[in-house]
N, C-alpha and C positions, 0 to 999 in steps of 0.2 A: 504494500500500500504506500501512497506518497505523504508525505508529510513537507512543510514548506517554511523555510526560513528566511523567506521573503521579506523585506522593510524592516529588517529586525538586528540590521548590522550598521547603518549610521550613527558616529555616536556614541555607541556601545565599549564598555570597558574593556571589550576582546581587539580594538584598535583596526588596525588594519584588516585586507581581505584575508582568509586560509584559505592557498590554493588544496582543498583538500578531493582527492578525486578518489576513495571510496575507504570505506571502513569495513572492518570484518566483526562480529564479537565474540566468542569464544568463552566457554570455560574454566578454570585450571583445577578440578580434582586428580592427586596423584595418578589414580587408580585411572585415566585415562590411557598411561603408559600402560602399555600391555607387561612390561619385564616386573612392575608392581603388583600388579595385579594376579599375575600369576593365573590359578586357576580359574580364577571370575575374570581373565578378560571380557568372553564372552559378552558379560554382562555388559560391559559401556562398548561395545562393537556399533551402534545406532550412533551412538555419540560420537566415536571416533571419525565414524565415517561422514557423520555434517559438519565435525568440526576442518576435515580433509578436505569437503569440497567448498566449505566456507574459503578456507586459505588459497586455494586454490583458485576461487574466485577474483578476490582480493593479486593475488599476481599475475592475473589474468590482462590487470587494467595498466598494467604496467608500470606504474609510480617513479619515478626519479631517487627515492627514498620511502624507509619503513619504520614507523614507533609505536612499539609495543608499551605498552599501555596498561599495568597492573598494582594490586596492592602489595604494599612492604615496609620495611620498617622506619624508614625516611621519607618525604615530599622532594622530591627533586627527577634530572637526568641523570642518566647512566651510559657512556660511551663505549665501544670496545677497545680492550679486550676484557670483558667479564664472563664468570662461566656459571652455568646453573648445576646445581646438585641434586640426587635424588637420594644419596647418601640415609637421609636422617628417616627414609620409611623405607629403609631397609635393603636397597640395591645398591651396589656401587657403580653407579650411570649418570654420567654428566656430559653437557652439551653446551656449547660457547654462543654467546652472542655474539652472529656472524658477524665481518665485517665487510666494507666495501671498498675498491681501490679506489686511490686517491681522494680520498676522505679526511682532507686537514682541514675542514672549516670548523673555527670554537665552536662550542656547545654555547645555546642561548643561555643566560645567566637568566637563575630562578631561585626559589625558594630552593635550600637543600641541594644547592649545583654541586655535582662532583663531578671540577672539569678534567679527562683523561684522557691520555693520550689516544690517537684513533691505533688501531688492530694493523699490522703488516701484510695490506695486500687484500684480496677477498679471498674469502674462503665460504666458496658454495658448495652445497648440501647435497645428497642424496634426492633423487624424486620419490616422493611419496605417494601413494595409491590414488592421492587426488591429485596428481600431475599426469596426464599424457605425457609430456614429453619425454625422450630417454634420456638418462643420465649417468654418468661411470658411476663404476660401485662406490655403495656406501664408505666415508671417509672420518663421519662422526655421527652419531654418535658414538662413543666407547667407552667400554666399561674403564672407570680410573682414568680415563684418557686424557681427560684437562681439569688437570685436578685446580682447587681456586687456592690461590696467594694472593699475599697483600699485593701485587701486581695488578691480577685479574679477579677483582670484586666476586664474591657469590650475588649470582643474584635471588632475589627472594622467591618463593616456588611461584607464585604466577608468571612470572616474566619468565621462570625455567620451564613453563610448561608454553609457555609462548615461543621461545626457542626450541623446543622437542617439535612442537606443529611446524615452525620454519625447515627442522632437517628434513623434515621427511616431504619437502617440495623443492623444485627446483629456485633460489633465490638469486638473483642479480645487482640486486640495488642495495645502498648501505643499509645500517639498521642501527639505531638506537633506540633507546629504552628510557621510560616515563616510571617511577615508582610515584604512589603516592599512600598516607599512611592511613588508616579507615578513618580518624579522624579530621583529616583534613581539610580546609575550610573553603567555603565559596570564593574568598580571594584568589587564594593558591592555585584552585581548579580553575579560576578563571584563567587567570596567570601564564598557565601551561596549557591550557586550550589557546591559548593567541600565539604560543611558541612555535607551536607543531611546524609551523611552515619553511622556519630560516635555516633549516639545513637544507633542503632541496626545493626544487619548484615546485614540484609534482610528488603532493605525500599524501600515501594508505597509511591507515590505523589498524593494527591489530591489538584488543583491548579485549582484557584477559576480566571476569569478573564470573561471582556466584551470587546466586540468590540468597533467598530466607535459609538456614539450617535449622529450620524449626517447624517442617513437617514432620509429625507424627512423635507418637514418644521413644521411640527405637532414634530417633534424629538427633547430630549434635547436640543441639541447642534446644531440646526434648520441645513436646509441642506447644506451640503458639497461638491463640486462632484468627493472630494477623496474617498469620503468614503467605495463607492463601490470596487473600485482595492482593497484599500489597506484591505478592509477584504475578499474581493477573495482571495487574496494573503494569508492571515491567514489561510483559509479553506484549499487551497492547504498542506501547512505549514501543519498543525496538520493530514491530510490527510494522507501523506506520510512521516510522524513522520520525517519531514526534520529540523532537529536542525540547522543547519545553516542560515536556512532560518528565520526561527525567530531572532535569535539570531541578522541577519542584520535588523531588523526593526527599523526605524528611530525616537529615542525619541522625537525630532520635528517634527514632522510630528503627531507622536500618540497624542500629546499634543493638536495638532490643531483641531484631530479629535475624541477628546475627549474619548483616547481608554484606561479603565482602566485593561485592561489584560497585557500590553505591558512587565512589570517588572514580573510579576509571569511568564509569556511563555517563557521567556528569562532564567529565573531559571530552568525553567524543561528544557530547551534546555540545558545548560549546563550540567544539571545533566545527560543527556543523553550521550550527548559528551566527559562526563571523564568515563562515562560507558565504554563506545567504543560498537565496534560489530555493527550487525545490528539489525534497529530496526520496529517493524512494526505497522502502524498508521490506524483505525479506527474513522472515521467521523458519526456519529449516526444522526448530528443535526445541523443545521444550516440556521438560520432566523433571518428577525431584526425588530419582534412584538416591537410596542412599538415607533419604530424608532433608537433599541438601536439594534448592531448585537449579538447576541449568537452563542454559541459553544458546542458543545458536542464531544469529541472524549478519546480514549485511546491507550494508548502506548504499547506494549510488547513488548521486547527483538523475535528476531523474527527468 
């Protein structure tokens, strides 16, 4: 469905235009990786595979640049070389934040900047099931393979599950990384929704977020009986690529019901919103295995 950001960027504290030419949304429960999962892959196989053709969408439109978009323990950017771990649930599986050649432009200064130097060279990925196109074998991930030093950052598990969805597609374009912390506030979101653009001309969003964990009593966050509205409400939202709508969702309230998407969807909303135009929303996915809700949709200017 379209949703429209029409007249709603003059003015506005996100500044300038964001050349933003499509977003993805995504996930990041462990148990997506199959080597975590183990016996119950199976079970998220529906997931894996919208979340394969969502990214795959998204590199589809071919961007100049890619920022990934999740929650962590700081507000700020993350440049390469940093690496994601899967370490602490139980595998030893880690996967880098690719990078892109000739990628010396600063990182925009933000709340929480940590400016680093860029990665040597690009280093593309294996194609993954949502890729057509062929590509030589696998080169990472691997087990222990890039292990993290104070060099190369850990990054937080969303943005490492955001990088696991990039290996397994073919990527060409740089890639940097948005952390933001669940609490963080409408400034800072705005902040870094206006950033999105100044590394490349042309930048996709992939933005890593979960819903309520407060379906059912077996669910993290045992149950709720917000939890259903307010991730109806979400679905809607990314459905009909309604930036406003997220954008009003209530940090008390997501707190309560333990939603850690709330600050990355609120960053793609803005980035849509200084976009302007209209824009149009695909829903692929939407369940809450586990007790936790997921998402799956993409954005394009429409």
């Amino acid at each position: 469905m379209t949703g429209s950001a029409r007249g709603r960027t003059g003015g506005s504290r996100y500044g300038e235009r964001v050349p933003l030419v499509a977003a993805a949304v995504c996930p990041h429960p462990p148990l997506i990786v199959p080597e975590l999962a183990g016996a119950a892959a199976a079970e998220l196989a529906e997931l894996r595979r919208a979340a394969d053709a969502a990214v795959a969408r998204l590199l589809a439109c071919a961007p100049d640049g890619l920022v990934l978009v999740g929650t962590g323990p700081a507000t700020g950017w993350i440049t390469p070389p940093a690496v994601g771990s899967f370490r602490p649930w139980g595998v030893d599986l880690s996967v880098p934040l690719p990078t892109g050649p000739g990628d010396d432009r600063p990182l925009p200064p933000g709340p929480g900047d940590s400016r680093l130097p860029p990665g040597p060279g690009d280093s593309r990925l294996p194609a993954g099931p949502g890729d057509a196109a062929p590509f030589p074998p696998p080169a990472a991930p691997a087990a222990g393979g890039f292990p993290a030093t104070t060099d190369a950052p850990t990054l937080p598990l969303s943005l490492a599950v955001g990088a696991w969805l990039l290996a397994r597609h073919r990527v060409g374009a740089p890639v940097d990384a948005v952390q933001v912390t669940a609490g963080a506030s409408p400034g800072e979101l705005a902040e870094l929704a206006g950033q999105v653009h100044r590394r490349r001309p042309r930048v996709a969003l992939l933005v890593l977020g979960d819903g309520s964990a407060c379906h059912g009593t077996k669910a993290p966050g045992y149950a709720d009986p917000l939890a259903g509205a307010y991730d109806d409400g979400v679905a809607r939202a990314l459905a009909d690529a309604d930036a406003e709508a997220l954008l009003g969702l209530d940090p008390a309230l997501s707190a309560r019901l333990k939603v850690a998407g709330r600050g990355p969807w609120q960053v793609l909303a803005g980035a849509a919103r200084a976009a302007g135009g209209d824009w149009r929303g695909d829903l692929t996915y939407h369940d809450a295995p586990y007790g936790v809700a997921y998402f799956v949709a993409t954005w394009e200017p429409a």
